[in-house]
N, C-alpha and C positions, 0 to 999 in steps of 0.2 A: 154741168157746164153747157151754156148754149152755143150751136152752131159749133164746127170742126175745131180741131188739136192744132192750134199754130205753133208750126215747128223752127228753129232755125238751124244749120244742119253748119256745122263751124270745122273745115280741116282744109288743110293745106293745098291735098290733092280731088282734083278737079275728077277724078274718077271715082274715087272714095264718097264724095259731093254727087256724086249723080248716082252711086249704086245706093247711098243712105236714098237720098230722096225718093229712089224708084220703088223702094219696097215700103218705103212708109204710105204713098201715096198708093200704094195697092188697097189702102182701106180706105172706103171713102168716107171715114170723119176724122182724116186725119190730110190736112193742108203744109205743107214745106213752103213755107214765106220770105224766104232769102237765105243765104249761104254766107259764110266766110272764111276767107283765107288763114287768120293769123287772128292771134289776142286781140291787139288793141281794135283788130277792124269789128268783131265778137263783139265788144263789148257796146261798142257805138252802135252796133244791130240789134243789141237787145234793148236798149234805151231808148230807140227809134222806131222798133217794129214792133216792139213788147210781146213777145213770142210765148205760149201757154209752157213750154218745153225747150230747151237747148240740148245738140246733141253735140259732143265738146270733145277734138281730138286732142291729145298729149302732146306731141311731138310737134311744134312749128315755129316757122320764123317771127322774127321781131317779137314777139310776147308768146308765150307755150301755155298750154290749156291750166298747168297747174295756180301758175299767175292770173290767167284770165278768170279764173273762176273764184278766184280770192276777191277779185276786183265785183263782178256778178256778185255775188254772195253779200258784199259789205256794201253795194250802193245800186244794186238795181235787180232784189233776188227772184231768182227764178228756180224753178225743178230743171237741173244739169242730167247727164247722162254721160257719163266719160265715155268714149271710142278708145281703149286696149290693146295694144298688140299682147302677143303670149309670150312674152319674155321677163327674166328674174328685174331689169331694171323698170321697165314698162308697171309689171306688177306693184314695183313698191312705189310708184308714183301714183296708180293707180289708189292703194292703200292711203294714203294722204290726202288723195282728194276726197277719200269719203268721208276721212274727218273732215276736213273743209268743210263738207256740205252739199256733196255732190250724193241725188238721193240712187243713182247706180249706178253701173257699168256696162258694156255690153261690148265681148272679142272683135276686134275689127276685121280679124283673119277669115269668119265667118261671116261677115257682111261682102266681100268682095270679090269670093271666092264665086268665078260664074257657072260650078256645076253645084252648088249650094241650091237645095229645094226648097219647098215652100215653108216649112216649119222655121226655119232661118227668119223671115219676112215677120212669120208670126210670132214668133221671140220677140223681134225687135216693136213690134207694134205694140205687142201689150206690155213690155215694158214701157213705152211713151206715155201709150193711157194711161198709166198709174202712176206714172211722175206727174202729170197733166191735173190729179187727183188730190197732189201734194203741193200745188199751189200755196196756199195759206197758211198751209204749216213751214213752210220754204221761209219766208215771210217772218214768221212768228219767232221760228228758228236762227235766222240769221246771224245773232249774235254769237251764238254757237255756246254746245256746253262748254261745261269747264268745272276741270275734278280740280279738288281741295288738297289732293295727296302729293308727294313727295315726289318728284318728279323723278328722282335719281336713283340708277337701278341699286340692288343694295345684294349684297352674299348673304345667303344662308347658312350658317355653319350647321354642323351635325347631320347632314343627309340620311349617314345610315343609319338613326335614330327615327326617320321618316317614313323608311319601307315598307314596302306591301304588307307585312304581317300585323304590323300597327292600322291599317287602314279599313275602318270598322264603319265608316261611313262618304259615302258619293254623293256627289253634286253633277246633274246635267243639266247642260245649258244649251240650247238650242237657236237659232236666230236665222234669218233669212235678210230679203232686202232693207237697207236700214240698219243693218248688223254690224257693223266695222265702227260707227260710231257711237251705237250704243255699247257696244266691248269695250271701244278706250274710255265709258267713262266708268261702264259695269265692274270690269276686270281689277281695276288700277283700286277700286274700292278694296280688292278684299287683302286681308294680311297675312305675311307672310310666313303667321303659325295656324292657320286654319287650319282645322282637327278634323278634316276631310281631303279625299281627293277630288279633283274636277273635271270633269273631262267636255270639251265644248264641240258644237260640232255646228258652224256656218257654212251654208251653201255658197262654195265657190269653185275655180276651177282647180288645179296644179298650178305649182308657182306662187298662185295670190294667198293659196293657205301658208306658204310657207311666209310670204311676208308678214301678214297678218302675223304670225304667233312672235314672228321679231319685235314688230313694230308697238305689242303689247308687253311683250317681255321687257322692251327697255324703258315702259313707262308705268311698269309694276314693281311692285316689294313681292309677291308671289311668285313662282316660280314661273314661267311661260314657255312653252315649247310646242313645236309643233309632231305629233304622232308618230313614231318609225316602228320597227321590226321589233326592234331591243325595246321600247318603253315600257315603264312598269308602273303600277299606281303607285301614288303617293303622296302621304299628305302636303300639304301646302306647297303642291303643282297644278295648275293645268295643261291638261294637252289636248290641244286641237287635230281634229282627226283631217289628214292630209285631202286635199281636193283628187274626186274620184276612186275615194277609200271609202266606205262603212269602216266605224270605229265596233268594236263590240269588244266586249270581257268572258273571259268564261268561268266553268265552275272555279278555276283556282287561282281566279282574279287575275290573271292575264291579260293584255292587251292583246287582239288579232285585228288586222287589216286585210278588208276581204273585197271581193271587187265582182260577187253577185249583183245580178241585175239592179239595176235604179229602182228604187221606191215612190210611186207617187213626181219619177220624173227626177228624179234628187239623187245624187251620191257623190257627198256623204250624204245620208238621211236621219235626223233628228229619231225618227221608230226606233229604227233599226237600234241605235244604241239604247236608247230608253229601255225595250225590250227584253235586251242582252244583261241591262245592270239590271233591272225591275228583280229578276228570276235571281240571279246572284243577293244580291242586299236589299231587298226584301221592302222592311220598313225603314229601312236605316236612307234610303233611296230620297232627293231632294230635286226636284226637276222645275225646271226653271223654260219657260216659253217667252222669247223677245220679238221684237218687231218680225215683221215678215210676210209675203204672202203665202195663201192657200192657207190649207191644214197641216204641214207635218207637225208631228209631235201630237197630236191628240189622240192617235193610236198608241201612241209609246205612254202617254201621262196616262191612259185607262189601265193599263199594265200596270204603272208605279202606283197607283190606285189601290190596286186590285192587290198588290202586294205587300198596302198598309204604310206606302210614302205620303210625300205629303208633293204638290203642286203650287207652283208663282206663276202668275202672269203677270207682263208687266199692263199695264194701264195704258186704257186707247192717248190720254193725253200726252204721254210723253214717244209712242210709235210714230216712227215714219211712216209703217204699213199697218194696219190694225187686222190682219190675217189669221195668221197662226196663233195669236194670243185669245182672240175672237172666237175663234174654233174651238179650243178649248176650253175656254168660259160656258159656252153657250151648250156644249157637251156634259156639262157638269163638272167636269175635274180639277177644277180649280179649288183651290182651299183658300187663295188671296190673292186680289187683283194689287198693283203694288206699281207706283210710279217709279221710273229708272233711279231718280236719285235714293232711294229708297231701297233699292234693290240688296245692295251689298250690304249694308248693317243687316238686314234682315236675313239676309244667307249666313252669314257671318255667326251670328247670335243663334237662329234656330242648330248650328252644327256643333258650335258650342254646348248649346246646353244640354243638358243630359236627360232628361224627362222627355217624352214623346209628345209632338206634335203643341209645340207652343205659339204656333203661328198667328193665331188671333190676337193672342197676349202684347204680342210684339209690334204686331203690325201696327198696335195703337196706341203705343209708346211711339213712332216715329214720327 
C-alpha cells in the first residue's frame, strides 16, 4: 500500500473519537481521516472519504454499527474493525458482525481506559495494518459465504452410545483472526454422526467464546458447546475451549481448563492443546490450521506429526489472514493445503474411514 493507512474512526462518543484516533495516530503510517457519530453518517464517510480501514462502534443512535456495516459490506466494502464492550449482549453482536464481514474486533474497555500503556496503542495498530492488508479480499468477499446445510438445529438421540470410551479418534481445529466466519461455514459442514471428537480452540476473549459456540451450535447438526469443568469428549461434539483457558486432555482423555501462562501471547492457545492431544491419540490425531495471524499451531501440528497424525491447512485463497496456515506449510507439516469449502467433507471422510492417512486420495476427489 502507498503512503499512510486512512482510517475512519465511527462511534457516538466524542471521547472514544479522540482516545481511537490518538493511539492510532501514534504511528506514523497511519492517518485518522474523519470521524462519525452514528450509521447512516458512517456510511456517507466511507463513500466520500474512501477510507483504507473503519473502526466501527456497536452501540448508536439512528443506525448501530451492526446495520451500518451490512450496508458497508454490500455497497461500499471496506476492512471494519468492530469497537466491543465486554459484555454477554455486546459479545453476541459482536459475533454477527464477523459473519457479516467484519475482518475483527478490538475491547473498547481497553481503548479508553487512561491508565492503559503502550501495548494497548500497539494492539490496536497492528490490528488496522492488517485489515488495511485485507482490502481486496474485503472486496472479493462481499458477497459473503454461504453453507449449503440445514440451517435448523436438529437432537441427537443416543448420547450415551457417544461417550469417551467410544472416542478412538480427535479433530483440532485451530483459528485466529478471520475465524468466527470461517467456523460458521467450517463447523455447520460437519455431521452430526462423525466418528470423532472435536475440540476447537479460537483466539478470543471471555464472553465472545461463549457466544461463539451458541451461535455455531444453532447453525450446526453437530453437537456445539462451549468448554467447562464437567466436559467430556465425545463423538460428534465440538467444544470450544473457553476465552482465557488452554483446553488440554490428559492420559485418560479428560478435559482440563488450565490458566498457565499465555503462549506465543494467546490463551487459549492452539500448541497447548495440539500438544496435550498429540501425546494422548497419537496417530488417530487430525489437526486442522484456519485463517489467522502469527504462528500458533505449528508447534502443536510438529507434535501431531511426530505422533504419526496427519495435518490441513486451509488455503491462502480462501483466508482472511494467511498466518497460522502459512507457518505451517512452510514448516513442513502440512500433509494438504485445502480450501475452506472443502474443508468439512475432507475432515469428515478422512475420520471416517478406517485405513491410515487417506488424505491425498481425498483431497482429489473434492
Amino acid at each position: 500500500m502507498l503512503g499512510k493507512i486512512k482510517v475512519l474512526v465511527v462511534d457516538d462518543s466524542s471521547y472514544v473519537v479522540t482516545a481511537v484516533s490518538h493511539k492510532l495516530e501514534s504511528c506514523p503510517d497511519i492517518e485518522v481521516i474523519g470521524s462519525a457519530r452514528n450509521g447512516i453518517e458512517a456510511i456517507e464517510k466511507v463513500k466520500s472519504l474512501q477510507p483504507d480501514v473503519v473502526t466501527l462502534d456497536i452501540v448508536m443512535p439512528e443506525m448501530d454499527g451492526l446495520t451500518a456495516l451490512e450496508h458497508i459490506i454490500a455497497e461500499c466494502p471496506v476492512p471494519v474493525i468492530m469497537l466491543s464492550a465486554l459484555t454477554s449482549e455486546n459479545a453476541d453482536t459482536t459475533i454477527k458482525a464477523l459473519e457479516l464481514g467484519a475482518v475483527d474486533f478490538f475491547l473498547k474497555p481497553s481503548i479508553v481506559d487512561p491508565a492503559g500503556n503502550g501495548t494497548v496503542a500497539a494492539a490496536l495498530i497492528e490490528k488496522v495494518k492488517t485489515a488495511a492488508k485485507l482490502n481486496g479480499l474485503v472486496k472479493k468477499l462481499s458477497a459473503r459465504f454461504k453453507t449449503d446445510v440445514d440451517q435448523t438445529k436438529v437432537s441427537i438421540p443416543h448420547l450415551n452410545g457417544l461417550l469417551v470410551d467410544n472416542v478412538n479418534r480427535i479433530v483440532v481445529i485451530g483459528s485466529s483472526t478471520g475465524g468466527p466466519r470461517a467456523l460458521m461455514q467450517l463447523i455447520p459442514g460437519l455431521p452430526q454422526d462423525l466418528p470423532a471428537a472435536v475440540l476447537l480452540v479460537q483466539h478470543m476473549p471471555p464472553l465472545f467464546t461463549k457466544s461463539l459456540a451458541q451461535r455455531l451450535a444453532q447453525s450446526s447438526k453437530i453437537r456445539v458447546k462451549e468448554a467447562d469443568a464437567d466436559s467430556v469428549l465425545m463423538n460428534g461434539q465440538v467444544l470450544l475451549a473457553p476465552g482465557d483457558y488452554h483446553m488440554v486432555i490428559n492420559e485418560e482423555k479428560k478435559i482440563n481448563l488450565i490458566q498457565s501462562p499465555p503462549v506465543q501471547g494467546v490463551r487459549p492457545s492452539v500448541d497447548v492443546t495440539m500438544k496435550s492431544v498429540a501425546k494422548v491419540f497419537k496417530a488417530a490425531t487430525l489437526g486442522v490450521i484456519l485463517t489467522g495471524m502469527g504462528c500458533d499451531g505449528t508447534e502443536g501440528a510438529s507434535h501431531i506429526k511426530a505422533s504419526g497424525g496427519t495435518i490441513l491447512a486451509e488455503d491462502e485463497s480462501t483466508c482472511a489472514v494467511y498466518g497460522m496456515p502459512m507457518s505451517v506449510t512452510k514448516a513442513g507439516y502440512t500433509d494438504r493445503v485445502v480450501p475452506l469449502q472443502s474443508m468439512a467433507p475432507l475432515i469428515t471422510r478422512l475420520c471416517k474411514e478406517k485405513t491410515k492417512n487417506k488424505v491425498e486420495e481425498f483431497a482429489c476427489e473434492l
